[in-house]
C-alpha positions as CSV (number, residue, x, y, z in Angstrom):
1,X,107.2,-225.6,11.7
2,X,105.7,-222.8,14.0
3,X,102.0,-222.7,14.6
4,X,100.1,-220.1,12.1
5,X,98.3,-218.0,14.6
6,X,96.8,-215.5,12.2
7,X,95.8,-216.6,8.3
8,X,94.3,-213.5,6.2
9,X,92.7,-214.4,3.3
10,X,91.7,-212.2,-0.2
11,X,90.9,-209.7,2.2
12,X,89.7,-206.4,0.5
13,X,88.1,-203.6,1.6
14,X,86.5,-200.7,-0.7
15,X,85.0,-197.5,0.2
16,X,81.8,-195.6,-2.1
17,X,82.7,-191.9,-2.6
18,X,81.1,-189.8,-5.0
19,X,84.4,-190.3,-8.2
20,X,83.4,-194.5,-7.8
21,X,85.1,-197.3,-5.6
22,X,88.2,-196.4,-4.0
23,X,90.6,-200.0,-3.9
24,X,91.9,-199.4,-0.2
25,X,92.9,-203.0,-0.1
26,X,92.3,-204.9,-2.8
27,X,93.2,-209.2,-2.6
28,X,95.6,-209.3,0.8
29,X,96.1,-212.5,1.7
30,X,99.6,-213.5,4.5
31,X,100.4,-215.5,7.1
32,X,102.4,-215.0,10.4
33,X,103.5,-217.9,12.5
34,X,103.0,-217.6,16.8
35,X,105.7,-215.3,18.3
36,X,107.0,-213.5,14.7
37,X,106.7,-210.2,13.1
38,X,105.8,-209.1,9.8
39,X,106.5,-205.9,8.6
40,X,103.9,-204.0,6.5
41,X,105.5,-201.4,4.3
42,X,104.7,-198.7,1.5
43,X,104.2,-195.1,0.9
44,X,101.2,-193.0,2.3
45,X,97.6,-194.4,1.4
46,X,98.9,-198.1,0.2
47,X,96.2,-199.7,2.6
48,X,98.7,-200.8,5.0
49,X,97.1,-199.0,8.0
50,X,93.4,-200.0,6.7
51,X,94.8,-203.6,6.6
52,X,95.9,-203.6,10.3
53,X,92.5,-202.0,11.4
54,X,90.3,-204.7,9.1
55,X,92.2,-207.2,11.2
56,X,91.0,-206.0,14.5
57,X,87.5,-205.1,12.7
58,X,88.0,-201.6,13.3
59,X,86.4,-201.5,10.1
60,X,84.7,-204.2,8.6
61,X,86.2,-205.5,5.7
62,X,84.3,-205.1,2.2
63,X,85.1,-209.3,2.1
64,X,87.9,-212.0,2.7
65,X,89.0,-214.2,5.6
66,X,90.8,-213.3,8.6
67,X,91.3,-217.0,10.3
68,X,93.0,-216.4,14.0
69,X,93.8,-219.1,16.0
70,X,91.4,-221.4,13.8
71,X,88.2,-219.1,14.1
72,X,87.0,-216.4,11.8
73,X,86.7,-213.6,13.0
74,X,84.5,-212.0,10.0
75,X,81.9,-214.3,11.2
76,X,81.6,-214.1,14.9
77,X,78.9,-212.3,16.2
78,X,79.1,-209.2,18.6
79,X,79.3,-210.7,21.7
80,X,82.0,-213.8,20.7
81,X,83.9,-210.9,18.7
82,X,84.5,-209.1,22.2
83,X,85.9,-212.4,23.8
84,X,88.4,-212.3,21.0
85,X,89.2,-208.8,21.2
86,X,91.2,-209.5,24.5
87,X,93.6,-210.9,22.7
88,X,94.2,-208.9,19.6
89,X,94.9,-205.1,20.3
90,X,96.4,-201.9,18.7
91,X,99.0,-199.3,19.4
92,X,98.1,-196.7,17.5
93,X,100.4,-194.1,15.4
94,X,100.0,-190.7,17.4
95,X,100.7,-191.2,21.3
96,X,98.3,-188.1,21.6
97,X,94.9,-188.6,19.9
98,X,95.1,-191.5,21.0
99,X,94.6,-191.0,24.5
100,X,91.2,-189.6,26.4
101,X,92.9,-186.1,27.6
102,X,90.7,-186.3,30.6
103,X,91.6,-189.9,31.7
104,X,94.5,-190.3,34.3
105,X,97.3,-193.0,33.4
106,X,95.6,-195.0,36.0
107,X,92.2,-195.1,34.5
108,X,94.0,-195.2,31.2
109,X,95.5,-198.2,31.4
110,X,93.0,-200.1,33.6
111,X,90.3,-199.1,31.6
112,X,90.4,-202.6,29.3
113,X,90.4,-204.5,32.4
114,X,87.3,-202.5,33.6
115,X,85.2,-203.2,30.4
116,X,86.0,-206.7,30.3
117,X,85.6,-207.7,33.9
118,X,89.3,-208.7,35.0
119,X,89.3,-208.1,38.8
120,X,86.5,-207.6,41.2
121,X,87.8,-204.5,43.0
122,X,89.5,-201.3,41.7
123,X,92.5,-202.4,44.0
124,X,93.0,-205.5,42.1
125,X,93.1,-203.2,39.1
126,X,95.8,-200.8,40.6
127,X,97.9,-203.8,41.2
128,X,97.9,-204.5,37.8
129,X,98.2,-200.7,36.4
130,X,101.4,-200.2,38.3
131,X,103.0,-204.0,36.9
132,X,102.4,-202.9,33.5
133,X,103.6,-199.2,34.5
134,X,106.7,-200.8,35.5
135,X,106.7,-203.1,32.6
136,X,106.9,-200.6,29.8
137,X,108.8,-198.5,31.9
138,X,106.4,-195.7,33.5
139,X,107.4,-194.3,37.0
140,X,105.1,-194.9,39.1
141,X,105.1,-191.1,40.1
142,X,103.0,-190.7,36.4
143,X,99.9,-193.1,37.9
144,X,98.0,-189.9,38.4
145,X,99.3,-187.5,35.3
146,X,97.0,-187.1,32.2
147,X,98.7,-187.1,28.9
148,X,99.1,-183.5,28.2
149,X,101.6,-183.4,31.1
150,X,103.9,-186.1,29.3
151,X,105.9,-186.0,26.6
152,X,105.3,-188.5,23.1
153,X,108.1,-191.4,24.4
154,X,105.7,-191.3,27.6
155,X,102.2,-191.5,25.8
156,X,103.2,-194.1,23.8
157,X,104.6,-196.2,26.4
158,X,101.0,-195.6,27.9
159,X,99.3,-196.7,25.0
160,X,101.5,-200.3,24.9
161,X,100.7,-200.8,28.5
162,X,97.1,-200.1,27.7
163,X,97.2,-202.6,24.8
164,X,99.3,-205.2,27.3
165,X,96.2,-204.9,29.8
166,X,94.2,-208.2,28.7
167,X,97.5,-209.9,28.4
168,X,96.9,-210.4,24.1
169,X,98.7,-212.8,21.6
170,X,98.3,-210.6,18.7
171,X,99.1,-206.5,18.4
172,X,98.8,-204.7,15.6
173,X,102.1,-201.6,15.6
174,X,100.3,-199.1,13.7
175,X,103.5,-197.1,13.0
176,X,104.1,-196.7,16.5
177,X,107.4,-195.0,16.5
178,X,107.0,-192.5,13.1
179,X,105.7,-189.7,15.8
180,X,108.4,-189.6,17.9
181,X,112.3,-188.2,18.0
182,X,114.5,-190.7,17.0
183,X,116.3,-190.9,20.5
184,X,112.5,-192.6,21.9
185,X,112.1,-194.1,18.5
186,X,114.8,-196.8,19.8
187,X,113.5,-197.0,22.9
188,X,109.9,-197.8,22.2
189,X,111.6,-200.6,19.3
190,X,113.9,-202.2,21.5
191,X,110.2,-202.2,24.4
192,X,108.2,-204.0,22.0
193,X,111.3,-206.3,21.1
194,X,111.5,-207.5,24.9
195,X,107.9,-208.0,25.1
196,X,107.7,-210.0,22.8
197,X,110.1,-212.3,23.9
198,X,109.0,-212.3,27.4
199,X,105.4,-212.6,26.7
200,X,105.3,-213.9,22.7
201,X,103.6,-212.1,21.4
202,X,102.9,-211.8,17.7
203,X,102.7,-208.7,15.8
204,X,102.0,-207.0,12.5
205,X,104.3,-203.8,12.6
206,X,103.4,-200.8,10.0
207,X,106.0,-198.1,9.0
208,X,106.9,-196.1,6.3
209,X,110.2,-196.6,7.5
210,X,112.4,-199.4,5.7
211,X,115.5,-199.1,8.1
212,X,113.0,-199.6,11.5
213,X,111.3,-202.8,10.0
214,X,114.6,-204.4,8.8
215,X,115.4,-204.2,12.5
216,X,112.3,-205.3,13.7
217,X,110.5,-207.5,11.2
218,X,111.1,-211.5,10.6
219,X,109.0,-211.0,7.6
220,X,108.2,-207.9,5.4
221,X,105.3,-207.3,3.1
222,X,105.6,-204.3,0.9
223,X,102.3,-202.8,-0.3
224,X,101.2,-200.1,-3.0
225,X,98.2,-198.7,-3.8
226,X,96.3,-201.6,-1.9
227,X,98.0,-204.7,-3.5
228,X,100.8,-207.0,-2.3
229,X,104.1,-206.2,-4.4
230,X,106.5,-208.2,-2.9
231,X,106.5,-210.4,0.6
232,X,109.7,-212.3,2.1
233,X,111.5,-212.6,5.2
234,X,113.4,-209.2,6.2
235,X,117.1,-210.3,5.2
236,X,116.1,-211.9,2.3
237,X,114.2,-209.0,0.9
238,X,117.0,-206.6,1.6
239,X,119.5,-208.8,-0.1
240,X,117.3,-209.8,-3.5
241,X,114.9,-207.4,-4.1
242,X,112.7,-208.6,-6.9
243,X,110.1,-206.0,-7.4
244,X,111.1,-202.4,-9.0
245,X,108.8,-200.7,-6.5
246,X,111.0,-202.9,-3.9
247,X,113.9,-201.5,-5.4
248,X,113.2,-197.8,-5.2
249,X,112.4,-198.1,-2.0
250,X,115.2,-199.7,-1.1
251,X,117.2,-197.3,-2.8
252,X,115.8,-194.1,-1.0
253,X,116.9,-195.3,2.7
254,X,119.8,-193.0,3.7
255,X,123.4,-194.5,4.2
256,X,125.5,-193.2,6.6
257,X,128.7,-193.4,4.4
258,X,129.6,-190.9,1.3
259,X,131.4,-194.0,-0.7
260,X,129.0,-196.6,-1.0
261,X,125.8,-194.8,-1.4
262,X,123.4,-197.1,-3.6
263,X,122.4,-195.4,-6.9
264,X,119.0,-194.4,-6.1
265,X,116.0,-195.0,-8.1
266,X,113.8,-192.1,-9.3
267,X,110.2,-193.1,-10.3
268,X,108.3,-191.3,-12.7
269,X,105.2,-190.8,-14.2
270,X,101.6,-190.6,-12.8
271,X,100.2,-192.5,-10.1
272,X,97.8,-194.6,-10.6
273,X,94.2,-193.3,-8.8
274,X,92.6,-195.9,-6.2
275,X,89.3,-195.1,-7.6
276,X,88.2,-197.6,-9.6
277,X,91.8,-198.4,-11.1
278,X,92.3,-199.7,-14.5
279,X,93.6,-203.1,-15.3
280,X,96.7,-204.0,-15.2
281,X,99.7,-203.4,-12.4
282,X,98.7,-200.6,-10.4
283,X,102.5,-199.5,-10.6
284,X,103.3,-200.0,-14.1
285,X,103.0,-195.9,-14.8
286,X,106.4,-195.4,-12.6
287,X,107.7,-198.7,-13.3
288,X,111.5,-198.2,-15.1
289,X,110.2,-202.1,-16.7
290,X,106.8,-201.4,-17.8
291,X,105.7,-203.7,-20.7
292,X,102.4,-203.8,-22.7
293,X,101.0,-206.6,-20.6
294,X,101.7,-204.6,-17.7
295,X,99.3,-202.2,-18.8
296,X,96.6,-204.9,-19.3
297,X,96.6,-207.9,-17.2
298,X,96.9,-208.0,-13.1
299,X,100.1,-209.7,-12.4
300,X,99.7,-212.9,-10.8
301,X,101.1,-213.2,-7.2
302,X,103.8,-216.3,-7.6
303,X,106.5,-217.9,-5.2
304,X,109.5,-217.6,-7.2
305,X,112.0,-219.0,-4.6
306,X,111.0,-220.2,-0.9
307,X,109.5,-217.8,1.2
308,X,109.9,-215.1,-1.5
309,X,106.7,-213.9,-3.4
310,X,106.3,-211.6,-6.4
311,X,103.5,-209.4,-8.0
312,X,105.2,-208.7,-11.1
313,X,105.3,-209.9,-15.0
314,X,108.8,-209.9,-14.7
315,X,108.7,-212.8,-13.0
316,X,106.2,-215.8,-13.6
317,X,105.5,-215.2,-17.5
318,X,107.2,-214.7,-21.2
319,X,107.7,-211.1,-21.4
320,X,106.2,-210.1,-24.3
């Protein structure tokens, strides 16, 4: 069996507002094995994106374990956190905001190397900007163009190379592709794809979009409303969808064919608020299968065949 290189544990994360305690990721716990992707999905404001940035301590997590490569990173202090850092990084979503608008590519990319001490000389550092330029696939005619003067496939393809500078294991895709035409979509997947044969590297990938992390994912975890629905490996999950929620959203991805169009699966109801949520499954207002215990008791997360987990009372329990 592979080695596990990152090992989250009941990791949650809560925010105060001024309504109560908003649940952005409530009891997340997953595993991903050296060189593999998992696949985060779920609609807008599951906690997917939070998840990815607690990882990286973007923000610091309310409480949980994040275990990488046998240390915890929760408990390092500032200046062991930064050693670490160099090799656990970030694309993030929009190409754009992304990048300092008065940075060149040059200094954009070699900027990681400069903070952490990677060559002596700024020629050194060059060197290395126009290997990873050539890497992701950056003319070398953009060294000295800021990002206003580039279009989204181009930014983005800047922000990989800036995240490849201190040569990480572990990237987090925080829905790298959603802001870009479908044409570069491809083009940025099939980038990160290469990479991580050629280098290994392990990521979590983030989307919205069910069809991308079919094609990109080993393993997918789907996510709503900051708890884990349903978690298996990508062909698996597409084939025996266990969880409604699973289901729908499986049901709303387009098909290119007007004969074998899946029924699709219209929720209903209310959604549940993130602040301070009642008990019981967070998705039982839209569920089509919503029993009284689902409106009372917190579904327990159970294995219910190898490799394939389930938050539901469907599975696991008596319905009553």
């Amino acid at each position: 069996m592979s080695e596990i290189l990152l090992d989250v544990k009941h990791l949650v994360k809560y925010f105060k507002n001024k309504k109560g305690t908003l649940h952005a990721v409530d009891d997340v716990s997953f595993s991903i094995q050296r060189g593999r992707t998992l696949g985060i999905v779920g609609e807008s404001g599951c906690g997917k994106s939070t998840t990815g940035r607690c990882i990286l301590r973007l923000q610091e997590p309310t409480s949980g374990q994040i275990i990488f490569e046998g240390k915890d990173i929760l408990a390092l202090k500032r200046n062991e956190l930064r050693k670490v850092r160099e090799e656990m990084q970030i694309i993030f979503q929009d190409p754009f905001s992304s990048l300092n608008p008065r940075k060149t590519v040059s200094e954009l990319i070699g900027e990681p190397m400069r903070l952490h001490g990677r060559y002596h000389s700024s020629q050194e550092r060059d060197v290395k900007v126009l290997r990873l330029m050539d890497i992701v696939g950056l003319a070398p005619r953009f060294v000295n163009s800021y990002p206003h003067e580039l279009d989204g496939g181009r930014r983005q393809r800047i922000g990989i190379a800036r995240a490849l500078a201190l040569e990480p294991k572990f990237i987090v895709c925080d829905e790298p592709v959603s802001a870009l035409d479908v044409s570069i979509q491809a083009q940025i997947l099939n980038l990160l794809k290469d990479l991580q044969t050629t280098m290994g590297l392990t990521y979590i990938f983030i989307t919205h979009d069910l069809s991308v992390v079919n094609y990109f994912s080993d393993d997918i975890l789907v996510m709503y409303l900051g708890k884990m629905m349903e978690k298996a490996p990508s062909e698996k999950l597409f084939e025996n969808p266990l969880h409604p929620y699973t289901k729908a959203l499986l049901s709303a991805i387009p098909v290119p064919s007007i004969h074998n169009r899946p029924e699709r699966i219209l929720l209903q109801g209310e959604i549940t608020s993130p602040v301070n949520p009642p008990p019981g499954c967070r998705f039982a207002p839209r569920c089509p299968h919503c029993m009284e215990c689902c409106l009372q008791e917190t579904p327990a997360y159970v294995e219910v065949e190898t490799d394939h987990f389930v938050a539901c009372h469907l599975y696991g329990r008596d319905p009553k």
